[in-house]
N, C-alpha and C positions, 0 to 999 in steps of 0.2 A: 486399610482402606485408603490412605493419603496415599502409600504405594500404590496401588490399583491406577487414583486417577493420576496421578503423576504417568504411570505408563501407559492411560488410556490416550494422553496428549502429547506423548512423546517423538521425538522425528521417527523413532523404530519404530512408531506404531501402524502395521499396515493399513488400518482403517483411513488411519489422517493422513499415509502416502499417498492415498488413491483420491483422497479430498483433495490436496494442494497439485499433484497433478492433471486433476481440472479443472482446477483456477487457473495451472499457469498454460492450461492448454486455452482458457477464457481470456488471458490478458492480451493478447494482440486484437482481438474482438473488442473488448473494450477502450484499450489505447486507440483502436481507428474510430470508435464511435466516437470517444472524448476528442481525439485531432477535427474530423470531422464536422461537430456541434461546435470546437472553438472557433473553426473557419467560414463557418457558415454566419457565427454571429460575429464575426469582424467582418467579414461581408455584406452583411444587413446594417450593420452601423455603418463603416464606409458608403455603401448606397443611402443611408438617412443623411448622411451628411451633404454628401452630392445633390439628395431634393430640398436637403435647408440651401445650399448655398444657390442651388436655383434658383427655390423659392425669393431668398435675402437678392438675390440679383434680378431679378423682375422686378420686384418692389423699387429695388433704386433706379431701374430703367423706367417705369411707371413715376417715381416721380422726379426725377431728371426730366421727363419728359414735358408732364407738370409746369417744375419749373420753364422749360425749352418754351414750352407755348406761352407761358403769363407774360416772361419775355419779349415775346413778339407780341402780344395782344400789347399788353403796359407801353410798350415802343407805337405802335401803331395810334391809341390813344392821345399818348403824350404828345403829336404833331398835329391832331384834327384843332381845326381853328376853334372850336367851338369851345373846348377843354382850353386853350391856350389865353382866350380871351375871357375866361373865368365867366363863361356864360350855365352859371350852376341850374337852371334849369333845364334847360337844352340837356344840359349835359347828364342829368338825371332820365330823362327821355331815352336819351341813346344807349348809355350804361343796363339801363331795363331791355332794352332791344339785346347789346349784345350778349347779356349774363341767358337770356332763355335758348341762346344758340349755343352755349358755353357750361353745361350743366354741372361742367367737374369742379366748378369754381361757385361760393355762394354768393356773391358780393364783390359790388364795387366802388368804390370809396374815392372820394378828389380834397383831396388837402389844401388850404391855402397854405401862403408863404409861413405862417406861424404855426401847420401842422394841425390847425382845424379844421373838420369835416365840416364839406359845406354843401358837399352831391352825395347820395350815398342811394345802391338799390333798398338791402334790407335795412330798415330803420337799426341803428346802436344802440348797445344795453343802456349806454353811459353816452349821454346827448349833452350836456351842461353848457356848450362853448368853448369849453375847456380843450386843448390837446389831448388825443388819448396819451395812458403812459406808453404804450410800447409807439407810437408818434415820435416824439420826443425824440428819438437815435435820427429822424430823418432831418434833424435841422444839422446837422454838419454831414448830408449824405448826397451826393450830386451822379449817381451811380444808381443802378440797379440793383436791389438790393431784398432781403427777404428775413422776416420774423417769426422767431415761436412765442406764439401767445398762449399763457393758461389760462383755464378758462375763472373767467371771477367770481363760480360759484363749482361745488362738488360735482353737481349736473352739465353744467357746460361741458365743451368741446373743447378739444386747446384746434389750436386754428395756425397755419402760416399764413402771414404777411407779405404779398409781393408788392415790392415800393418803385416805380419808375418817376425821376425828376420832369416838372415840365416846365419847358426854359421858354422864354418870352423873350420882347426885343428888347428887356431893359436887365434881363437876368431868369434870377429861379421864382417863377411865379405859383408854384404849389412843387404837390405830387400826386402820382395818381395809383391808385393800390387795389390790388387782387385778392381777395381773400379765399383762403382754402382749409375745406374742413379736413383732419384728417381723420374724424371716427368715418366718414365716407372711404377714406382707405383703407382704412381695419374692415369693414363690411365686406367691400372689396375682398380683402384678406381670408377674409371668414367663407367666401364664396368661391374660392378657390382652389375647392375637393380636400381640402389642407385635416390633418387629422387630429382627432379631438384634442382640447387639450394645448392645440400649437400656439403659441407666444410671435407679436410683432413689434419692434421696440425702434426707435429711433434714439442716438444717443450721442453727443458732444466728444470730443477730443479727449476731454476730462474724466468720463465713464457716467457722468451724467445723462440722468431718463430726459429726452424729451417730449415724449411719448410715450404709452407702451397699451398694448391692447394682450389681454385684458386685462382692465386698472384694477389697481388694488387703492382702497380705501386707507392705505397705511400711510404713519408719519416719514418714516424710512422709506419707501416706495422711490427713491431717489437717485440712487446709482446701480452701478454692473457691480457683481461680485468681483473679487480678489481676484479669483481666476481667469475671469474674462476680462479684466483688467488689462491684465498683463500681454493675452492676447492681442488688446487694442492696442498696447504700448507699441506691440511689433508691426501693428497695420500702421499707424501715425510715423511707424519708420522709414514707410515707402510701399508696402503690399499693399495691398488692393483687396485683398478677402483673407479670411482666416477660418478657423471651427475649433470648439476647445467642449467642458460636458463640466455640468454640475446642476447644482442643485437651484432651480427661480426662488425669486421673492414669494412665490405661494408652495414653496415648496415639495414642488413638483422637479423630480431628476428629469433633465433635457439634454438635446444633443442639439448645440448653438451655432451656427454658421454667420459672421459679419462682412459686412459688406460696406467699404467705402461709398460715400453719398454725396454727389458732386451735385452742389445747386448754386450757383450764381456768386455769391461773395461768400459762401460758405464750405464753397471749395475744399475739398483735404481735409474740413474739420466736422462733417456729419459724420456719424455712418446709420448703418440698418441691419437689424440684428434681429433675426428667426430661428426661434427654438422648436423642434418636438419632441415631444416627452417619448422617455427613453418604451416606457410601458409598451405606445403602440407601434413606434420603429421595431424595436425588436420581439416583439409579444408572438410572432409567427415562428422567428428564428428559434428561440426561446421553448417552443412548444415543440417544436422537431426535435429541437437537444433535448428534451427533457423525455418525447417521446420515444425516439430511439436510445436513452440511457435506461428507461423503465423498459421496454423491451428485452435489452442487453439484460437487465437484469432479471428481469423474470425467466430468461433462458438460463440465465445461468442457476437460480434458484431449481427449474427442471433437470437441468443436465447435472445438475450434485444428486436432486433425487435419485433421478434414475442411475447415476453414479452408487448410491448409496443402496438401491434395492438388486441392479446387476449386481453391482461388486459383493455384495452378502450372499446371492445364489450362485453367482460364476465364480468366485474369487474366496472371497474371506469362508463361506461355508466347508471348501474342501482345505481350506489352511485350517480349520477347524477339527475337521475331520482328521486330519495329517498329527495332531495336535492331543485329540483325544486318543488315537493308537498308542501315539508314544509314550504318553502318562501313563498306559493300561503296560505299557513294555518295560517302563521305569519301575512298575510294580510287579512284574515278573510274569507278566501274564504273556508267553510268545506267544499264545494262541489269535491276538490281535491281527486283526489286517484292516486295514485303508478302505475296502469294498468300492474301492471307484472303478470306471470301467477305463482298461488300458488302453482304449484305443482314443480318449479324450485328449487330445491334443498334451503339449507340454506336461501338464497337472495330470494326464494316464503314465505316459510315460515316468514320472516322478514316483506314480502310485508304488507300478509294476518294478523300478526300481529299490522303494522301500520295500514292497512285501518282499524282493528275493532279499533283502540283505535280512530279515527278520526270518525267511523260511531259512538262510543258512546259520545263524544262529541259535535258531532251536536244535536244526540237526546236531552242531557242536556242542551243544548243552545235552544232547542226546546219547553221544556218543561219548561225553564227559561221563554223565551220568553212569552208561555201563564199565564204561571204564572205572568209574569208580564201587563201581559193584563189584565187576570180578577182584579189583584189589582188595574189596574188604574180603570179601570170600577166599583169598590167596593166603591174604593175614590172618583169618581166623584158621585157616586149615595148618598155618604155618605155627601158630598159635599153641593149637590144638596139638601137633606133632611134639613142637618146643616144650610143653608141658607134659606130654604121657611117657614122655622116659622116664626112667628112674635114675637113669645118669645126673650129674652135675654138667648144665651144658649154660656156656658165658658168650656173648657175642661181644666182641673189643673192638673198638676201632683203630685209626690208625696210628695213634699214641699212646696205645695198652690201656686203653681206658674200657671199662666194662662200661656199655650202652645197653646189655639186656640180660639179666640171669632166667634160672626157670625156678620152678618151687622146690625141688627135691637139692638143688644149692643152695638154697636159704637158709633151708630148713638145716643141711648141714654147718653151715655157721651159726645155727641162732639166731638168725636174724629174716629181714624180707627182702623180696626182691627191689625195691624200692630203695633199701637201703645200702644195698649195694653199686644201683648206678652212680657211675662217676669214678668210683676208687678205681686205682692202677690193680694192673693183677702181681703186680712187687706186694703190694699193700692188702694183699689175701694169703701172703706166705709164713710162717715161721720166720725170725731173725736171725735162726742159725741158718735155714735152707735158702735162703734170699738170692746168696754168692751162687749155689747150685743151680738157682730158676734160672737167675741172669746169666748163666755161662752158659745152659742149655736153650734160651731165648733169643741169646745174642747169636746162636749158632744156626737156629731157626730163621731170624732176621737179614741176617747175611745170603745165608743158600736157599731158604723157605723149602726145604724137605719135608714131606710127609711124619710128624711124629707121633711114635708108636710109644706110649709110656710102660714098662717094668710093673710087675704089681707091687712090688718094694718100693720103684719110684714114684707111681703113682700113689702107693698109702702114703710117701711123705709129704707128696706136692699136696696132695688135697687135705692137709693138716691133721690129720689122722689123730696127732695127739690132741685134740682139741673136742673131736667127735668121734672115737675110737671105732664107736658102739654101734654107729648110725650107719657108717659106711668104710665097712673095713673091705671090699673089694671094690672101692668106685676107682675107673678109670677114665683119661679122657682120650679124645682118639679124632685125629684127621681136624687140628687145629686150621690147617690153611684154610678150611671151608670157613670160619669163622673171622678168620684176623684179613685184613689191608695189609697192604704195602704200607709199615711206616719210609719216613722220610731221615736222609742220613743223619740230621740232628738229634731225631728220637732214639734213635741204637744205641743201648748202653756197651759200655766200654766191659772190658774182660771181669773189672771187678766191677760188684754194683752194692751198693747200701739202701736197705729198705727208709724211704719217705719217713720222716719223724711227722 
């Protein structure tokens, strides 16, 4: 049984040549599907990266831009006389005028010289008199300049700070400040056909979150991974964008594009950084590969079928057939034939080849056969002849050896015929007569004349003393019919001594 499946799965097994020849007639079918599916999905990643780094590059022209106008607004403020002259009620008047022409901004804020709000549209969380903290950096700031504020509760907003100085004729008599929310640019963000699931981050030199929509509620919620670290290392080098792939803080796999963030004094050290998850970038690509490799497969699962149901009726059945004659021929039956039709391509011709070589060995087994009939009928008639005389008659070959007596010389010795084959005919003589056989043997051997024995010579040669009684006139007669040609080694010499 182990034999069997061993050579059910062996490379000589025709069953499993006809399998792996189409598989290897399937694998360039499949190698182009797999080439295909991989090019199609480095294609659809390359194009996701291309819409993050879009997407990352609108956002920082969006807010470059931002910045660009708070800029000119904060500049344009910081010279009306009214601001300049610390006329903080006026100046709340006007600040409400320009914030409802100005909707990308929520607030507007006027510092005195020691960073106290003294004008402001929307009222502050934190009113005390006190400087705010993120205030503070503008007592050594005579420049335009801009903050991340977090927000001072889970629910807040983190917000930028635009600061412009406002100089008077004795010096710096405040600042006057812009306030910008950035969950308004995430909204933005979110409204910008963007696909589920997409990430919008703002983040420091460092790999620090300034930002990031959408917030996680986490203590670690803090920096860029490892990966995209490294990235920024190489934009902080002098590039300007980058795109790298791993895994967000919500653990979501993305395909990341950053984007240098040029705002005012923070120049070279923002950036902005847009992920989409890898799911719905490539979820189309994905499903083509996946559809045309179940495709591929399911052909190929039919084409073995049908591989496996032709090749048993076209193929394996007449190798079967081919199979079963010979078994039935190995067991002597010629009468076997193939019964295929000879005009079926390759496998008739094969057929019509096997049955003539099996018609021509029956006939020679046929023709064995009578030939071996008429020899036994030859032998028995030769048999039958060798036995009805009453002669003593000896067949010798060609070293005087008796190969066949008949019964009426057995019976003259005493003995069988059986017992006779083998011995020399020296070794059937008298020891006085031995020197006479050989001198008359040797003469026979030499010239091979017809010898006519005496009935004197023949009572002695055929032992007469031995069996007086049995056969007092046996004679033998016309030896050459019986003897070969010995060879000159066998020739005895003039004298001869009987075999001990």
């Amino acid at each position: 049984m182990i034999k069997s499946v061993i050579g059910r799965f062996s490379l000589h097994n025709l069953r499993l040549l006809l399998i792996l020849l189409v598989l290897l007639a399937l694998v360039p079918g499949l190698g182009l599907a797999l080439f295909s599916g991989m090019e199609e999905l480095r294609r659809a990643e390359k194009d996701a990266y291309e819409d993050a780094q879009r997407a990352a590059g609108l956002l920082a022209l969006v807010h470059e831009d931002i910045s660009r106008r708070a800029h000119q607004l904060l500049e344009t403020l910081a010279l009306l006389p009214t601001v300049v002259a610390g006329d903080f009620a006026a100046s709340q008047n006007l600040f409400s005028q320009l914030l409802s022409h100005n909707p990308d901004y929520t607030n507007i804020i006027l510092l005195d010289q020691e960073s106290r709000p003294r004008a402001w549209v929307v009222p502050l969380a934190e009113n005390n008199g006190l400087p705010a903290p993120w205030a503070m950096n503008l007592l050594q700031t005579t420049n335009f300049a801009l903050f991340f504020v977090e927000p001072a509760t889970p629910q807040g907003s983190p917000k930028i700070i635009f600061s412009h100085p406002v100089l008077g004729a004795t010096g710096l008599v405040g600042h006057v400040c812009l306030e910008f929310d950035l969950e308004a640019a995430a909204r933005a963000f979110m409204r910008a056909n963007l696909p589920d699931k997409a990430s919008f981050a703002i983040c420091d030199q460092e790999g620090r979150f300034l930002f990031r929509h959408p917030r996680l509620d986490l203590a670690w919620d803090k920096s860029l991974p490892a990966e995209q670290t490294e990235v920024l290392q190489g934009l902080t080098a002098g590039r300007d964008d980058g795109v790298s792939r791993g895994v967000g803080l919500d653990q979501v796999p993305r395909l990341y594009a950053l984007k240098r963030l040029r705002l005012g004094s923070q120049a070279d050290r923002l950036f902005v950084r847009v992920g989409f998850p890898e799911e719905t970038a490539l979820s189309e690509s994905r499903f083509i590969f996946m559809r045309n490799v179940s495709a591929l497969g399911l052909i190929a699962v039919l084409t073995l079928l049908a591989a496996r149901l032709f090749g048993d009726r076209l193929i394996l059945r007449s190798k079967d057939t081919f199979l079963r004659t010979a078994r039935r021929i190995r067991q002597g039956d010629l009468s076997a034939r193939t019964g295929l039709d000879y005009t079926w391509g390759e496998f008739g011709e094969l057929a019509e080849t096997f049955d003539t070589m099996v018609d021509a060995m029956l006939a020679r087994e046929n023709e064995q056969k009578k030939f071996t009939e008429t020899l036994r009928q030859s032998e028995e008639r030769i048999r039958a002849l060798f036995n009805a005389t009453t002669d003593s008659v000896m067949l010798l070959d060609t070293q005087g050896r008796v190969m066949a007596a008949n019964e009426p010389c057995a019976i003259r010795r005493n003995t069988t015929p059986q017992a006779i084959q083998g011995l020399r005919l020296h070794d059937l003589l008298p020891l006085d007569l031995a020197r006479t056989a050989c001198a008359t043997s040797a003469t026979w051997w030499i010239r091979k004349p017809p010898i006519s024995w005496t009935r004197s010579a023949m009572a002695a040669c055929t032992g007469c003393a031995s069996s007086p009684s049995r056969a007092p006139r046996a004679r033998w007669c016309n030896w050459p019919v019986f003897l070969g040609t010995l060879p000159n080694a066998a020739r005895p010499s003039g004298t001869c001594a009987r075999p001990s």
